[in-house]
PDB file of N, CA, C and O in Angstrom:
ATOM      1  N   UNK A   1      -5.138  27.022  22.403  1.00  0.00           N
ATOM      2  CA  UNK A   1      -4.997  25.667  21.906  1.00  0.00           C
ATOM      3  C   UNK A   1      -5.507  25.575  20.467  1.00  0.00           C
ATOM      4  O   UNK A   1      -4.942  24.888  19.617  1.00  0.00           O
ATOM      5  N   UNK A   2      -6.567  26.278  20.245  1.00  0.00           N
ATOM      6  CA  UNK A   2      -7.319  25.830  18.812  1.00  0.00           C
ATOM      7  C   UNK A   2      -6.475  26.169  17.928  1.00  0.00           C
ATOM      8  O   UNK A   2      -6.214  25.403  17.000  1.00  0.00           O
ATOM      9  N   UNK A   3      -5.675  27.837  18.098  1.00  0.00           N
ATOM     10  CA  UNK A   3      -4.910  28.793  17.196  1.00  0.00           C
ATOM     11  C   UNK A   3      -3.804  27.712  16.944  1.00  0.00           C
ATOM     12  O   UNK A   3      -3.347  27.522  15.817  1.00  0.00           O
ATOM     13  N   UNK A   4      -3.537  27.252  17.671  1.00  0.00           N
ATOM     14  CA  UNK A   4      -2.065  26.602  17.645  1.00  0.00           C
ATOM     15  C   UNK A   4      -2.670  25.046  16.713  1.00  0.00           C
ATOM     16  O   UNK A   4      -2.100  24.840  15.642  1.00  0.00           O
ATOM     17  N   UNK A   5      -3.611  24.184  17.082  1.00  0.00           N
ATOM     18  CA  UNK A   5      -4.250  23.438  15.945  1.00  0.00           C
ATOM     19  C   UNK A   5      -4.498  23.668  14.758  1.00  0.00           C
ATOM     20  O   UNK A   5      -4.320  22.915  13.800  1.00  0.00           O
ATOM     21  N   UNK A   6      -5.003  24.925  14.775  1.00  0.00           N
ATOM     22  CA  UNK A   6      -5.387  25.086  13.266  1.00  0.00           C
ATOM     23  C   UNK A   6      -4.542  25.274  12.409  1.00  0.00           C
ATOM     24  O   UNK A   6      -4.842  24.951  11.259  1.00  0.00           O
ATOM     25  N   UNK A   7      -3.182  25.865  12.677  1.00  0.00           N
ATOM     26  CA  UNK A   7      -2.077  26.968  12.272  1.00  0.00           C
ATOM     27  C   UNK A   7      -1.581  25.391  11.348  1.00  0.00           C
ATOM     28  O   UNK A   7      -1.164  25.385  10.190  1.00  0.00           O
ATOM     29  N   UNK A   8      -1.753  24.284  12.142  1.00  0.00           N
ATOM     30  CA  UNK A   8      -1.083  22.949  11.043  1.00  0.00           C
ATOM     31  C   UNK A   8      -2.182  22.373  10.170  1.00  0.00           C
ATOM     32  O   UNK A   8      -2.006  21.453   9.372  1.00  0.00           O
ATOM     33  N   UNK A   9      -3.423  23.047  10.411  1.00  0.00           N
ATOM     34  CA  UNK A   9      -4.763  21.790   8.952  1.00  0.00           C
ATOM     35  C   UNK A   9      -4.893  22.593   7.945  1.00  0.00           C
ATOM     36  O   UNK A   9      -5.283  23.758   8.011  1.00  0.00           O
ATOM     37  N   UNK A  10      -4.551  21.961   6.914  1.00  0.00           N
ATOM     38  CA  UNK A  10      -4.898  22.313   5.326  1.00  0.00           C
ATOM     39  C   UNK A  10      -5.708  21.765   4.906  1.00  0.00           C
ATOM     40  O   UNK A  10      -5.809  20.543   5.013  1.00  0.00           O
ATOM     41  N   UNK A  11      -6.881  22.823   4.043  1.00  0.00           N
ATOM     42  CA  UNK A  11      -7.303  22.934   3.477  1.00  0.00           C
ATOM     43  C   UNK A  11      -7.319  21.644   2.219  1.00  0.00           C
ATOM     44  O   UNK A  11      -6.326  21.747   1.498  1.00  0.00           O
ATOM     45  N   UNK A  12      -7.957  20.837   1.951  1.00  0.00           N
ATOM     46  CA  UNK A  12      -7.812  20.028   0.653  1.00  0.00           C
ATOM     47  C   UNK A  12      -9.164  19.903  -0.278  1.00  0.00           C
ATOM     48  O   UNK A  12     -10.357  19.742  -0.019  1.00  0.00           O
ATOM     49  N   UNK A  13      -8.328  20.069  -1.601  1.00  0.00           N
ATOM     50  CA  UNK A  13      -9.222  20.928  -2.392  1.00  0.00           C
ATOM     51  C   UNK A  13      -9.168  19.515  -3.560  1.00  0.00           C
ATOM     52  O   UNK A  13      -8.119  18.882  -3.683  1.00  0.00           O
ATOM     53  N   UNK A  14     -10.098  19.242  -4.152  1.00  0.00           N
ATOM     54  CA  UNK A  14     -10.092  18.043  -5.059  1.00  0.00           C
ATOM     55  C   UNK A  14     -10.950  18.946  -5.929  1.00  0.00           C
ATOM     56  O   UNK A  14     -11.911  19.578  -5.491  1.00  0.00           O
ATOM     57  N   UNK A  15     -10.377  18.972  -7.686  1.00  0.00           N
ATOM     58  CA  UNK A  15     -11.194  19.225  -8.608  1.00  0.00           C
ATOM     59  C   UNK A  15     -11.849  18.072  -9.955  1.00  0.00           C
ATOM     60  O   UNK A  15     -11.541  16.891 -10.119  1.00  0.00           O
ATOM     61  N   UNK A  16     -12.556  18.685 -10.550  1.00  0.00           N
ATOM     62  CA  UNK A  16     -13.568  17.310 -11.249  1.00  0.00           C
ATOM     63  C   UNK A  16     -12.200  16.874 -12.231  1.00  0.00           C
ATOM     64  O   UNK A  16     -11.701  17.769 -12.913  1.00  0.00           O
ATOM     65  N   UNK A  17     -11.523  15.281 -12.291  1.00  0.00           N
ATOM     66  CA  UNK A  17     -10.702  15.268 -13.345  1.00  0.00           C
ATOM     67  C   UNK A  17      -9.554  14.757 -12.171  1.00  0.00           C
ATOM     68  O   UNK A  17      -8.908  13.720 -12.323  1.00  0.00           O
ATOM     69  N   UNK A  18      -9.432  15.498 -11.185  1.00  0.00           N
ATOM     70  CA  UNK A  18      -8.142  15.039 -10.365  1.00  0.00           C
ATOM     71  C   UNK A  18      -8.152  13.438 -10.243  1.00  0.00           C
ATOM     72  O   UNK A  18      -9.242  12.935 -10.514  1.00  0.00           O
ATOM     73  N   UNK A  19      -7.080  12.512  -9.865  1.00  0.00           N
ATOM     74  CA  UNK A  19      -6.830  11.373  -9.676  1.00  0.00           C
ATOM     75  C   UNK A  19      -6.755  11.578  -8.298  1.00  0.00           C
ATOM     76  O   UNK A  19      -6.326  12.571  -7.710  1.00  0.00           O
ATOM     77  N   UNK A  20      -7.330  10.278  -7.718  1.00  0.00           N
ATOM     78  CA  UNK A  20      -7.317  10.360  -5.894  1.00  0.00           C
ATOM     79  C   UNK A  20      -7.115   8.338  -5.744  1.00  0.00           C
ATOM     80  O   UNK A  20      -7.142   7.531  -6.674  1.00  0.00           O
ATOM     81  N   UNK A  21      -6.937   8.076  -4.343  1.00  0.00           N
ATOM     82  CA  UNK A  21      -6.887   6.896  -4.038  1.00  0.00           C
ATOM     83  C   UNK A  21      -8.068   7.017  -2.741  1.00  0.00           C
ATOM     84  O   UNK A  21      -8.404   7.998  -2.077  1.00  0.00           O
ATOM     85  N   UNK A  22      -8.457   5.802  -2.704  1.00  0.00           N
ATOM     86  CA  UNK A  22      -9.525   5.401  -1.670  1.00  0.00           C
ATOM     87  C   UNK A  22      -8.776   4.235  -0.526  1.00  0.00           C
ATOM     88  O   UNK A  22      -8.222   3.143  -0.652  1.00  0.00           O
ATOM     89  N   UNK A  23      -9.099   5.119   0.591  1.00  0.00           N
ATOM     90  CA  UNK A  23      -8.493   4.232   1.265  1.00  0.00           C
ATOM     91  C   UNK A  23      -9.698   2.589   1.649  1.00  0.00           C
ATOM     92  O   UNK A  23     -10.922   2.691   1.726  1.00  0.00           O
ATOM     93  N   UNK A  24      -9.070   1.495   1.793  1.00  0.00           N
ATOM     94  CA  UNK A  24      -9.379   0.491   2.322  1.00  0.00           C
ATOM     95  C   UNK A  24      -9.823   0.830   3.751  1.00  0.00           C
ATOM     96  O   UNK A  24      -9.143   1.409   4.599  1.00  0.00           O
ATOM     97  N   UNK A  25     -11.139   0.350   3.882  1.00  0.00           N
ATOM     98  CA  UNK A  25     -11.539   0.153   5.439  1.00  0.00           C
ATOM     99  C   UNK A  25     -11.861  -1.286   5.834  1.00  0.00           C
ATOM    100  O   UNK A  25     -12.801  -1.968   5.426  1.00  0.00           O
ATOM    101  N   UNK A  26     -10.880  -1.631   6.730  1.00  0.00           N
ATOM    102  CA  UNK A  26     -10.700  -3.300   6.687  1.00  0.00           C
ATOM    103  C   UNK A  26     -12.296  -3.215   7.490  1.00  0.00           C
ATOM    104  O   UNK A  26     -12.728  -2.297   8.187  1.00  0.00           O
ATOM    105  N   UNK A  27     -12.947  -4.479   7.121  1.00  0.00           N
ATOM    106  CA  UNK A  27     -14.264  -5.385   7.807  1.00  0.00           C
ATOM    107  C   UNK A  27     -13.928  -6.631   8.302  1.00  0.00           C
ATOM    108  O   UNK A  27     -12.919  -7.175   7.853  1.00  0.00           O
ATOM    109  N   UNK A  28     -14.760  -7.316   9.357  1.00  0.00           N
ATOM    110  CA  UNK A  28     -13.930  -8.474  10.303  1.00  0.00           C
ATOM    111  C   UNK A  28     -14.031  -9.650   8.707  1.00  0.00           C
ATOM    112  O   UNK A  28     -14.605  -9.992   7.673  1.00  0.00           O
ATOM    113  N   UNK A  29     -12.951  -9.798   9.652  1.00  0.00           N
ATOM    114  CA  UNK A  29     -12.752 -11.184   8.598  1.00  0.00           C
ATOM    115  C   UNK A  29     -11.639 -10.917   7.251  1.00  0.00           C
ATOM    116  O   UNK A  29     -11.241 -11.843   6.544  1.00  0.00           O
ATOM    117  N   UNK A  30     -11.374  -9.963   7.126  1.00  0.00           N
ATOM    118  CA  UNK A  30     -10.688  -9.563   6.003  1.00  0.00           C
ATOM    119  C   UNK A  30      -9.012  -9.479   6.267  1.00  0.00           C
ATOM    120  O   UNK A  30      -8.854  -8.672   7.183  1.00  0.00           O
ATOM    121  N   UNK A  31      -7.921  -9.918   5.887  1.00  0.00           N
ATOM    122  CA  UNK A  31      -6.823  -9.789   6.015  1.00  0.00           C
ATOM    123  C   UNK A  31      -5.980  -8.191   6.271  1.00  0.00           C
ATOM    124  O   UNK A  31      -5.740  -7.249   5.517  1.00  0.00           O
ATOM    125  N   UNK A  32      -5.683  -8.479   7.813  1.00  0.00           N
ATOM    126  CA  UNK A  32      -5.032  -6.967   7.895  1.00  0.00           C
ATOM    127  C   UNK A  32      -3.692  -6.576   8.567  1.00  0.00           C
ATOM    128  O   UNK A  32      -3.228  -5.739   9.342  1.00  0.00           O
ATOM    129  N   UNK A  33      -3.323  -7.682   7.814  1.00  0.00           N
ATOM    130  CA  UNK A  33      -1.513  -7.661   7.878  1.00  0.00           C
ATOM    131  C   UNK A  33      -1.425  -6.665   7.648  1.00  0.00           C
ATOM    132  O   UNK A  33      -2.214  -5.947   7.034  1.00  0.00           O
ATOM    133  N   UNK A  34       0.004  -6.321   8.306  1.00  0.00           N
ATOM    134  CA  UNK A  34       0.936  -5.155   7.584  1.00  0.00           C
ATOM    135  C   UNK A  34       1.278  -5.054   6.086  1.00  0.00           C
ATOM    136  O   UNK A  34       1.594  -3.937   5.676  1.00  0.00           O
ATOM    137  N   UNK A  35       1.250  -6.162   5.152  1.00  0.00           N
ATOM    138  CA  UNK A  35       1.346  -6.308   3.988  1.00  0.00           C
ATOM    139  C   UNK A  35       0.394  -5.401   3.540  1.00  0.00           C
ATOM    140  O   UNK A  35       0.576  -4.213   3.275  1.00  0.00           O
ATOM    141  N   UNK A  36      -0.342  -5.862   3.494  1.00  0.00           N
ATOM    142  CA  UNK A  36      -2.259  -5.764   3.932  1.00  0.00           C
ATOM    143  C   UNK A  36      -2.253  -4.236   2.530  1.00  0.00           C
ATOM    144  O   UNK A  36      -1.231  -3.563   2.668  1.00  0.00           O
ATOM    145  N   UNK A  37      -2.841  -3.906   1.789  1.00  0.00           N
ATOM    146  CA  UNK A  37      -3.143  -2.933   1.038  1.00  0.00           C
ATOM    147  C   UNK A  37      -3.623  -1.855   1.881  1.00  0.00           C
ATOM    148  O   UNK A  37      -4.415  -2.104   2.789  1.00  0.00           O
ATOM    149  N   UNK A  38      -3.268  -0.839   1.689  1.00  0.00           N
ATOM    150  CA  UNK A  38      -4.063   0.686   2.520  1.00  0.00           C
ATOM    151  C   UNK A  38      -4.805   1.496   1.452  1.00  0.00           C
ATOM    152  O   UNK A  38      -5.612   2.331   1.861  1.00  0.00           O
ATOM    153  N   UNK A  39      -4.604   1.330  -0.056  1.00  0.00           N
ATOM    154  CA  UNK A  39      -4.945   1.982  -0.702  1.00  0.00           C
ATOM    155  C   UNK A  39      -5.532   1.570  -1.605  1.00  0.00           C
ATOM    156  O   UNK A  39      -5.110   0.459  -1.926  1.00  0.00           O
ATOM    157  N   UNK A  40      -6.650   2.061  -2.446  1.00  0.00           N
ATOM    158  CA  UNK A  40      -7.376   1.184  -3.881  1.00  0.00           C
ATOM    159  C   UNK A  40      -7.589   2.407  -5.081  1.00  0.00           C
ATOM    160  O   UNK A  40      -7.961   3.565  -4.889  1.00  0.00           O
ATOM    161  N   UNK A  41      -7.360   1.991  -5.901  1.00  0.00           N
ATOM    162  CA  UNK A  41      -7.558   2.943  -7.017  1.00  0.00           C
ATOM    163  C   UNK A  41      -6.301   2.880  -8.310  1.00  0.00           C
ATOM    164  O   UNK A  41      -5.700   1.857  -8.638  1.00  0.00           O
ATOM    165  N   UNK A  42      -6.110   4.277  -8.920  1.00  0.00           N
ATOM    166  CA  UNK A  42      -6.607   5.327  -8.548  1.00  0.00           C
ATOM    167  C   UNK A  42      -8.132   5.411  -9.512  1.00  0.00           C
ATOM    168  O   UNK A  42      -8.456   4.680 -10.448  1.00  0.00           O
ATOM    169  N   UNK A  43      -8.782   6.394  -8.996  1.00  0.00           N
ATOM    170  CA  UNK A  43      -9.785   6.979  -8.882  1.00  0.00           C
ATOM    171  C   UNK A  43     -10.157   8.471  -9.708  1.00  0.00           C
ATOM    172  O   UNK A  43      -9.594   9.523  -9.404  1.00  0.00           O
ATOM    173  N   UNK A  44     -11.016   8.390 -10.608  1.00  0.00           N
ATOM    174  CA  UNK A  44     -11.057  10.347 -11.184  1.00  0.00           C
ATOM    175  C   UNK A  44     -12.590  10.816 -10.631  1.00  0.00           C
ATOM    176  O   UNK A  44     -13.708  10.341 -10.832  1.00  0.00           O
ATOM    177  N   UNK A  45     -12.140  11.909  -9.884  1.00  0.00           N
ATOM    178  CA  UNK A  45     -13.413  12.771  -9.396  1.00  0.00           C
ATOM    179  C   UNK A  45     -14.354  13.252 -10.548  1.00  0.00           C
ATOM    180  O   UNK A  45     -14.102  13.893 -11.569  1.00  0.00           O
ATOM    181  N   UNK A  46     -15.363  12.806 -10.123  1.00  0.00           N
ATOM    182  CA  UNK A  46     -16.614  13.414 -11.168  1.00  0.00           C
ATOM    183  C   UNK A  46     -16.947  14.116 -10.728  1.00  0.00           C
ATOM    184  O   UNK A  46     -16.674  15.063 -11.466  1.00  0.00           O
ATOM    185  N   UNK A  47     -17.572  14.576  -9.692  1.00  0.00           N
ATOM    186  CA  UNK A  47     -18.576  15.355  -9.124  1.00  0.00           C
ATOM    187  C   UNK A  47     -18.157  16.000  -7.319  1.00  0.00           C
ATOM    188  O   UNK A  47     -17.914  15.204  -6.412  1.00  0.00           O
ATOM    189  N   UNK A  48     -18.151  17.284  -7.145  1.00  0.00           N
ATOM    190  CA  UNK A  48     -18.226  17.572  -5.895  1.00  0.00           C
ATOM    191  C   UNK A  48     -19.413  17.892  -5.437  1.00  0.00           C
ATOM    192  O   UNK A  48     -19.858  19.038  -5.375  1.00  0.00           O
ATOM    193  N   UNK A  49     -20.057  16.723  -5.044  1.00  0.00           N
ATOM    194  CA  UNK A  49     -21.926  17.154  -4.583  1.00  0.00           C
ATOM    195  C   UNK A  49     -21.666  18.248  -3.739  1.00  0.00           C
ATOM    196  O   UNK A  49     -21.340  19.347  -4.187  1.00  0.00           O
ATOM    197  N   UNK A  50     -21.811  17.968  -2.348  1.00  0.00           N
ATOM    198  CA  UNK A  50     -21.720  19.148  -1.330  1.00  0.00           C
ATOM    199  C   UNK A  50     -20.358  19.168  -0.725  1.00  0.00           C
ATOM    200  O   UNK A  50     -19.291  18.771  -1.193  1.00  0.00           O
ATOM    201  N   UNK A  51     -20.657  19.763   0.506  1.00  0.00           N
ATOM    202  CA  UNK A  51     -19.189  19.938   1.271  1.00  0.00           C
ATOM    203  C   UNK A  51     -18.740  18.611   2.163  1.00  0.00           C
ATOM    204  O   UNK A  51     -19.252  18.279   3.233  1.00  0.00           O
ATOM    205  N   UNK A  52     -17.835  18.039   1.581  1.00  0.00           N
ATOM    206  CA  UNK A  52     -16.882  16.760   1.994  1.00  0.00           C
ATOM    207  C   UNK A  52     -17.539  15.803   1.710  1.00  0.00           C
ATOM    208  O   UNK A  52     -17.696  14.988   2.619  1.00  0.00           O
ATOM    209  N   UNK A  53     -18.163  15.517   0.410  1.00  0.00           N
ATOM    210  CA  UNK A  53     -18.344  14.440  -0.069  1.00  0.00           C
ATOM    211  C   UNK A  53     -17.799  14.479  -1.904  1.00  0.00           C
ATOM    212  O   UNK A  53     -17.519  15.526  -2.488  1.00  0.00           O
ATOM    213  N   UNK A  54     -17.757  13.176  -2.502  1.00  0.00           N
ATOM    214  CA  UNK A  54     -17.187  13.160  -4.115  1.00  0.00           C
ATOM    215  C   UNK A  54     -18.068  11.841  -5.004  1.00  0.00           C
ATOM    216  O   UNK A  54     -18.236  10.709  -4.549  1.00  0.00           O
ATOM    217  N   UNK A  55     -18.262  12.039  -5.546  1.00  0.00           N
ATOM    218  CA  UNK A  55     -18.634  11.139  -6.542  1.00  0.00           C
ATOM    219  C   UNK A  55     -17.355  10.685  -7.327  1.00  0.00           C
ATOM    220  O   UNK A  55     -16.992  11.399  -8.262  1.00  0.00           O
ATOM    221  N   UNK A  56     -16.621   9.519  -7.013  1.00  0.00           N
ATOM    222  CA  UNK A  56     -15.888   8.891  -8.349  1.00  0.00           C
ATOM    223  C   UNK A  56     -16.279   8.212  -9.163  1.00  0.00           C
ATOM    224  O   UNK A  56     -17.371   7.651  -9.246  1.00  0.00           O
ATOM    225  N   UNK A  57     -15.071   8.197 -10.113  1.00  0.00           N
ATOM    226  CA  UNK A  57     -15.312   7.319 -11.673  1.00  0.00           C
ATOM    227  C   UNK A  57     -13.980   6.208 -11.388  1.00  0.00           C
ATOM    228  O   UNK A  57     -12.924   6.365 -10.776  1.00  0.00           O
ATOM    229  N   UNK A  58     -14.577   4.984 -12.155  1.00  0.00           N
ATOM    230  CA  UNK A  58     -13.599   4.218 -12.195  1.00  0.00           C
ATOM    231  C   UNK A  58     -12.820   4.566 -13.163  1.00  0.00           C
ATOM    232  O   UNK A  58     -13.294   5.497 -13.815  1.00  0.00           O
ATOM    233  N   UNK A  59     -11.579   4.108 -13.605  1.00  0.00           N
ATOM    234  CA  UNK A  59     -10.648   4.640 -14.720  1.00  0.00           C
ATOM    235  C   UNK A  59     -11.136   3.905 -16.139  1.00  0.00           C
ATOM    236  O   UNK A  59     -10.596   4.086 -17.230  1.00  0.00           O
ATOM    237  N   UNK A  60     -12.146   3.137 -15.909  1.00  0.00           N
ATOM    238  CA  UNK A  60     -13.163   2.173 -16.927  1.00  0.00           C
ATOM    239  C   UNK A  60     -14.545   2.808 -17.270  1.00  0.00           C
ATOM    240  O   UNK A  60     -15.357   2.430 -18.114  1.00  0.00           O
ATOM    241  N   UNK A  61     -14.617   3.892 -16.389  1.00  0.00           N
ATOM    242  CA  UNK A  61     -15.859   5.060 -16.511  1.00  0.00           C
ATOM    243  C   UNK A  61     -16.850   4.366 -16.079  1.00  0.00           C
ATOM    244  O   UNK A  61     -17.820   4.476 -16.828  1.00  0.00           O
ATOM    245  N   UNK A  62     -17.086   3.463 -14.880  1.00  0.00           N
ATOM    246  CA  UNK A  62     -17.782   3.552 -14.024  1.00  0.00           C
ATOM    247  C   UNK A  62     -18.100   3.713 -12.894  1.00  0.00           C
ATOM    248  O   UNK A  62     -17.419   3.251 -11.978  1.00  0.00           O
ATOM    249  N   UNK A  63     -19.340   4.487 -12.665  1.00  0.00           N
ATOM    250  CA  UNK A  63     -19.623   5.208 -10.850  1.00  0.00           C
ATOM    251  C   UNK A  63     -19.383   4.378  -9.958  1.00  0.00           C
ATOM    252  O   UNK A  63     -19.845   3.243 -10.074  1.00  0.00           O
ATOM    253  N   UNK A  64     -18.622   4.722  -8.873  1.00  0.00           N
ATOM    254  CA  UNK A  64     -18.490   3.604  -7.458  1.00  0.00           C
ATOM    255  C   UNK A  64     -20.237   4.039  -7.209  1.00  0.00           C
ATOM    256  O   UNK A  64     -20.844   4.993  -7.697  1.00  0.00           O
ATOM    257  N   UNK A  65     -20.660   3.140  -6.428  1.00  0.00           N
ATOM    258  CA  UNK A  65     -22.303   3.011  -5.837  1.00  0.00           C
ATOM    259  C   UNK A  65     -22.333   4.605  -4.713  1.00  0.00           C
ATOM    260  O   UNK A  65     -23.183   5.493  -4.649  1.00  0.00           O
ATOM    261  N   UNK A  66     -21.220   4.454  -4.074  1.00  0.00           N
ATOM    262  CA  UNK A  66     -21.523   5.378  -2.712  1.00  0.00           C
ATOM    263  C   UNK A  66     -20.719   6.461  -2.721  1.00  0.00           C
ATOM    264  O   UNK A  66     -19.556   6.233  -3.054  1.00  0.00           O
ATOM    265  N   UNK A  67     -21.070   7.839  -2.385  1.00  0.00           N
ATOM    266  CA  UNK A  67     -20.715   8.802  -2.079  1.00  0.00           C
ATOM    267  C   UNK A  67     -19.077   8.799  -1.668  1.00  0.00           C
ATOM    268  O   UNK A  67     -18.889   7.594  -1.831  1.00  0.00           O
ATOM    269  N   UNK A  68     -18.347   9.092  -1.434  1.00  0.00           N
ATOM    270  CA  UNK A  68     -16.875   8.992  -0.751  1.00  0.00           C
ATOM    271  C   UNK A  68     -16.769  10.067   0.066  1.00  0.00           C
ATOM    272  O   UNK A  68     -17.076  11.035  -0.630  1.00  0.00           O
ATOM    273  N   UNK A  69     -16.457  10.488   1.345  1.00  0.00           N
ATOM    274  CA  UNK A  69     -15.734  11.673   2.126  1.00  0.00           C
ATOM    275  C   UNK A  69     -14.281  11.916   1.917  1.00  0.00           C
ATOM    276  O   UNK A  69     -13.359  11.259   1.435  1.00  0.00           O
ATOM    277  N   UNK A  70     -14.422  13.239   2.516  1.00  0.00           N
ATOM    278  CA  UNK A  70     -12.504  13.838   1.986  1.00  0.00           C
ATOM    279  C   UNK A  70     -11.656  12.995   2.775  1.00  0.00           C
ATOM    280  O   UNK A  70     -10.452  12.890   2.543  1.00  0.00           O
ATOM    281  N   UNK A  71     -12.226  12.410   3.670  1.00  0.00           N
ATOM    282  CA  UNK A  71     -11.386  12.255   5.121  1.00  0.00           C
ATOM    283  C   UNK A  71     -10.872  10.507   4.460  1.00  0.00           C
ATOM    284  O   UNK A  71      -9.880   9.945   4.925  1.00  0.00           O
ATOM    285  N   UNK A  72     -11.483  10.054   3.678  1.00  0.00           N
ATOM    286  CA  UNK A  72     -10.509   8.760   3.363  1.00  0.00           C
ATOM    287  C   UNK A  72     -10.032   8.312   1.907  1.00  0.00           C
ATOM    288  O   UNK A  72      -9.972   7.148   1.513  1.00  0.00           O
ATOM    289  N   UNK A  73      -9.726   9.384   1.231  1.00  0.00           N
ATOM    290  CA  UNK A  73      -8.992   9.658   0.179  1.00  0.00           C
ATOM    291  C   UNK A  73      -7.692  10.930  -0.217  1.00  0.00           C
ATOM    292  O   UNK A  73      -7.870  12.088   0.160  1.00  0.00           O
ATOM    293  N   UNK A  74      -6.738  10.632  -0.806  1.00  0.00           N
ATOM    294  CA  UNK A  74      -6.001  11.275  -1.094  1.00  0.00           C
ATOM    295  C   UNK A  74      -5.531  11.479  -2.328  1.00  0.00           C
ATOM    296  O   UNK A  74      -5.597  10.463  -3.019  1.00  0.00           O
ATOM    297  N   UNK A  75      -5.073  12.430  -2.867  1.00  0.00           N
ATOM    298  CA  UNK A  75      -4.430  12.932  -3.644  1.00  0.00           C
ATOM    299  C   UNK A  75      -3.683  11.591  -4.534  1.00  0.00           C
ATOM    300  O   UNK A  75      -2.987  10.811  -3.883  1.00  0.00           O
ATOM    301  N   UNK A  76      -3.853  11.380  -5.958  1.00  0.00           N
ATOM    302  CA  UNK A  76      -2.684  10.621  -6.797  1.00  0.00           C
ATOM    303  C   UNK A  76      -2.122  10.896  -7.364  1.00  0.00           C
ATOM    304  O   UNK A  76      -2.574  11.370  -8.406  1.00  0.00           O
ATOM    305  N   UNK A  77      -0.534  10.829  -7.150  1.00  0.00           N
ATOM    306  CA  UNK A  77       0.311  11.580  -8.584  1.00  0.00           C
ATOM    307  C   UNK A  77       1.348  10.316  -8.957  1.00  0.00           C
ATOM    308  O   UNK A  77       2.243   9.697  -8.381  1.00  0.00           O
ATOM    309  N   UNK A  78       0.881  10.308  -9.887  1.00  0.00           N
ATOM    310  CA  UNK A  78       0.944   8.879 -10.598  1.00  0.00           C
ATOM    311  C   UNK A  78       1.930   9.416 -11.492  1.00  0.00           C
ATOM    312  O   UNK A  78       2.418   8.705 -12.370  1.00  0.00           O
TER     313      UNK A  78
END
């Protein structure tokens, strides 16, 4: 089972400079139509602290407050 799982997960590799999007994590109360935005940004990686976390920059060159994981951002090709 695992061989056969793994054989489909890639690897994602973000370098300092790449453009990424942050996904939206809806909180109660917040509009979550289908309209509804899934994505915010884009975003330029500053920093790869450790393993599966990023430091972004706004495109105005300022730090978001909190750390980001790989698992809710993607790739921008703008």
């Amino acid at each position: 089972m695992a061989k056969a799982y793994n054989k489909k997960v890639r690897l994602r590799v973000f370098k300092e400079g790449d453009l990424v999007l942050k996904k939206i994590l809806p909180t109660l109360g917040e509009d979550q139509s289908k309209q509804a935005l899934n994505y915010e940004g884009p975003y330029m990686v500053k920093k790869d602290v450790f393993e599966g976390a990023l430091i972004l920059t706004k495109m105005d060159g300022g730090d978001l407050p909190k750390l980001v994981k790989f698992d809710i951002i993607k790739k921008y090709y703008g």
